[in-house]
C-alpha positions in Angstrom: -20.4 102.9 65.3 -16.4 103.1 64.7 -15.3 106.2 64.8 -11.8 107.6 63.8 -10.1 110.4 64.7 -6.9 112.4 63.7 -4.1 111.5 66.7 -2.4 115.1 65.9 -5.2 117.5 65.8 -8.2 115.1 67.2 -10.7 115.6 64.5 -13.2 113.5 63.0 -12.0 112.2 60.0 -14.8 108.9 59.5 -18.2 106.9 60.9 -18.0 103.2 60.0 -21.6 101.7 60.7 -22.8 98.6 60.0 -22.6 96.6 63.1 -25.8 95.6 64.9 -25.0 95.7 68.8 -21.9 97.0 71.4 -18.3 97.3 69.4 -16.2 95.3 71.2 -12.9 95.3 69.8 -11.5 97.4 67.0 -7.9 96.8 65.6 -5.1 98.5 63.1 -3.6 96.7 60.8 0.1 96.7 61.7 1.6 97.5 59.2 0.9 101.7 57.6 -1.3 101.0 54.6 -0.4 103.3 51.3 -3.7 101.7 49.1 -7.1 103.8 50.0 -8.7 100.3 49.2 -6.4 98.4 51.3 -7.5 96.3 54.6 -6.6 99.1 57.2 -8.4 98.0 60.7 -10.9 95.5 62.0 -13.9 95.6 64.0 -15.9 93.3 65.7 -18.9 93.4 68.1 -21.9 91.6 69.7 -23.8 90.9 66.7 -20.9 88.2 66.0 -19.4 89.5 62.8 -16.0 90.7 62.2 -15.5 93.4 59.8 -12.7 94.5 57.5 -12.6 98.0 57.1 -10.0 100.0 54.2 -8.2 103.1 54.7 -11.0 105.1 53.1 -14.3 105.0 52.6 -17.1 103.6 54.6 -18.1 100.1 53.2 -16.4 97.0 54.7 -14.3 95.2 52.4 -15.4 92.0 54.1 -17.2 90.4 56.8 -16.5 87.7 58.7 -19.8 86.4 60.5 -21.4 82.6 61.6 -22.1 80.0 58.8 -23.5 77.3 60.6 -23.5 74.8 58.3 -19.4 75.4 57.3 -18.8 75.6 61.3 -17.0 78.9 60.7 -17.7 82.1 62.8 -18.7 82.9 66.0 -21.6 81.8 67.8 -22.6 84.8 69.5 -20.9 88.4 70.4 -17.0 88.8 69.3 -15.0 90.2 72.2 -11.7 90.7 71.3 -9.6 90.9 68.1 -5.6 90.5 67.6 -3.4 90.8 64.2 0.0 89.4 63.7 2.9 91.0 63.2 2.7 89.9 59.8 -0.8 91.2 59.1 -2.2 87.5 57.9 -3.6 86.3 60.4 -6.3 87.3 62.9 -7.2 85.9 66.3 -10.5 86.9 67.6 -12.4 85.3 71.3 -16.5 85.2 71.7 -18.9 84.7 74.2 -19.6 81.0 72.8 -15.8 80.7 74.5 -13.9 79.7 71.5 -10.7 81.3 69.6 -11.1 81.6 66.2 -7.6 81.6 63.7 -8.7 83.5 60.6 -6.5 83.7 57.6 -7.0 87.6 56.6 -5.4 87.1 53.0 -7.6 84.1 52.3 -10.4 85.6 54.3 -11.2 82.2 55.9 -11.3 80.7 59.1 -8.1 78.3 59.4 -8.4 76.4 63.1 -10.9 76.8 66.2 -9.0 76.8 69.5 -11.4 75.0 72.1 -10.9 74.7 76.0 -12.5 77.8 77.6 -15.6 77.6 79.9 -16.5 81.1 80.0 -16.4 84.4 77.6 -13.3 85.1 76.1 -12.6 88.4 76.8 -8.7 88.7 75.3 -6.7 87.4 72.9 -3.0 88.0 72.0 -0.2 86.7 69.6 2.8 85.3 70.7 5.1 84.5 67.9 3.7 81.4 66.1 1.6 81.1 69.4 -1.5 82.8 71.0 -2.4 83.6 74.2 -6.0 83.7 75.3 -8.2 84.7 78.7 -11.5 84.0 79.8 -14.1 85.3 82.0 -13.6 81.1 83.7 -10.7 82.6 85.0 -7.9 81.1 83.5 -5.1 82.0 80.8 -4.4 79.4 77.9 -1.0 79.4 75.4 -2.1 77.5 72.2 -0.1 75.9 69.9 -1.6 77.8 66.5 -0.6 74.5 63.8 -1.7 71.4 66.3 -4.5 74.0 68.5 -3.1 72.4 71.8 -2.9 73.8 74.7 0.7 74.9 75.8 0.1 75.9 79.5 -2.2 77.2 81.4 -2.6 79.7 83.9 -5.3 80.6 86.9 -5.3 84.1 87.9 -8.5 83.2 90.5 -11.1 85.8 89.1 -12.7 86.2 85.5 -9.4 87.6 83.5 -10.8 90.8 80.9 -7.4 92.1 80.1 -4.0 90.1 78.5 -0.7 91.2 77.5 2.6 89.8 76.5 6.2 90.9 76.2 7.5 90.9 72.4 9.2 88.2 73.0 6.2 86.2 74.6 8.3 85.2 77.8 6.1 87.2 79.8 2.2 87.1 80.2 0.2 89.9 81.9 -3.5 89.2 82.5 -5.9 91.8 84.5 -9.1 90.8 86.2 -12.2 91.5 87.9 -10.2 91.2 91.2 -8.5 94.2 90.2 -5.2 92.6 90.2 -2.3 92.1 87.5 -1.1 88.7 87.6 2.2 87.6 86.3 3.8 84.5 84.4 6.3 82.6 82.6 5.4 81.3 79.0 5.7 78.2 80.6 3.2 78.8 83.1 4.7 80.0 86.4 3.5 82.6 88.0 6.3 85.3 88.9 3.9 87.9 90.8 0.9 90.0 91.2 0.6 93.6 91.2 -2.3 95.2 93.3 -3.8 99.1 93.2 -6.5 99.3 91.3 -9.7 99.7 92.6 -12.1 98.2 90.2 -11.9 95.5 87.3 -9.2 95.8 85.3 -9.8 96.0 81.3 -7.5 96.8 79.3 -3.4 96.1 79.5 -1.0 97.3 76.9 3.1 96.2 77.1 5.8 98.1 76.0 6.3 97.9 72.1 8.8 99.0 69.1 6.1 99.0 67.0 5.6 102.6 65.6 2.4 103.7 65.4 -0.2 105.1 63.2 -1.4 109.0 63.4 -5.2 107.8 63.7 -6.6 106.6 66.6 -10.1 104.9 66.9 -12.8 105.2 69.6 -15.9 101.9 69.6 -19.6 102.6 71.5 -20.3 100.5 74.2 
């Protein structure tokens, strides 16, 4: 279950069900939505769907899930989940160790991004780019219109956590070594940041981006 809550007063304001295993990721829309039947936030979890959720209201507007004859979708749980600036387009990273490009206006899968050997775990935007990581250790840039590989990174241990600067000149990826490593778009590694005492799973940069009074909670 999804549940929302009020950021100024912390109540309950909805229970989104639906999905059939452990929430995974669950992502706002970036972008403050004024239409009750508008696309306000996704979800996705283990039963490899994605859902599309409005402002109001408790029925998905859409699902995203595996056709196996089309070759769209997931095969298997969907980790993580990002949005573009924009609000098109949607990354999202499963356990079969793809990255899926989804077109959210179209609502249809536009390009798989292939490479991984392991879960992956985070996914990220980076202008017209994305940045992925992967329980095999390693970080990948893409190139989203020829789904090339830019540069890669190895942080050494399974990577669960990724973040970028705004600009995407900086990549942040936290592991099960309990370590922040540190790169360069291009692939250089500028440092590592130590202090934590167990994995590492979530990151989040500095951003202008103002955000919503809602916040959201997923069951694991």
């Amino acid at each position: 279950v999804v549940r929302e809550f009020s950021a100024s007063d912390g109540s309950l304001i909805r229970e989104l069900h639906g999905h059939v295993g452990y929430i995974r990721a669950v992502e706002y829309m970036p972008q403050a939505v004024a239409d009750d039947s508008a696309p306000s936030l996704l979800s996705a979890a283990g039963d490899g769907t994605i859902r599309i959720w409005p402002r109001s209201g408790d029925e998905p507007l859409h699902v995203f899930e595996a056709d196996l004859f089309a070759g769209t979708g997931h095969r298997g749980g969907v980790l993580s989940l990002a949005i573009s600036e924009d609000g098109t387009r949607l990354l999202s990273g499963g356990r079969d160790g793809t990255i899926r490009l989804w077109d959210l206006q179209a609502r249809a899968q536009q390009a798989v991004l292939r490479g991984h050997r392991g879960w992956v775990e985070a996914v990220t935007f980076a202008g017209s780019e994305a940045i992925s990581a992967s329980r095999d250790g390693t970080i990948r840039r893409w190139d989203l219109g020829s789904v090339e590989v830019l540069a890669q990174m190895d942080h050494g241990a399974a990577v669960f956590a990724l973040a970028a600067s705004e600009d995407g000149d900086t990549i942040f990826a936290g592991g099960s070594d309990s370590s922040i490593s540190v790169w360069t778009a291009a692939g250089e590694s500028v440092g590592r940041m130590a202090g934590h005492l167990a994995k590492i799973n979530a990151l989040a940069p500095r951003t202008t981006r103002t955000w919503s009074r809602r916040v959201m909670t997923r069951r694991c």
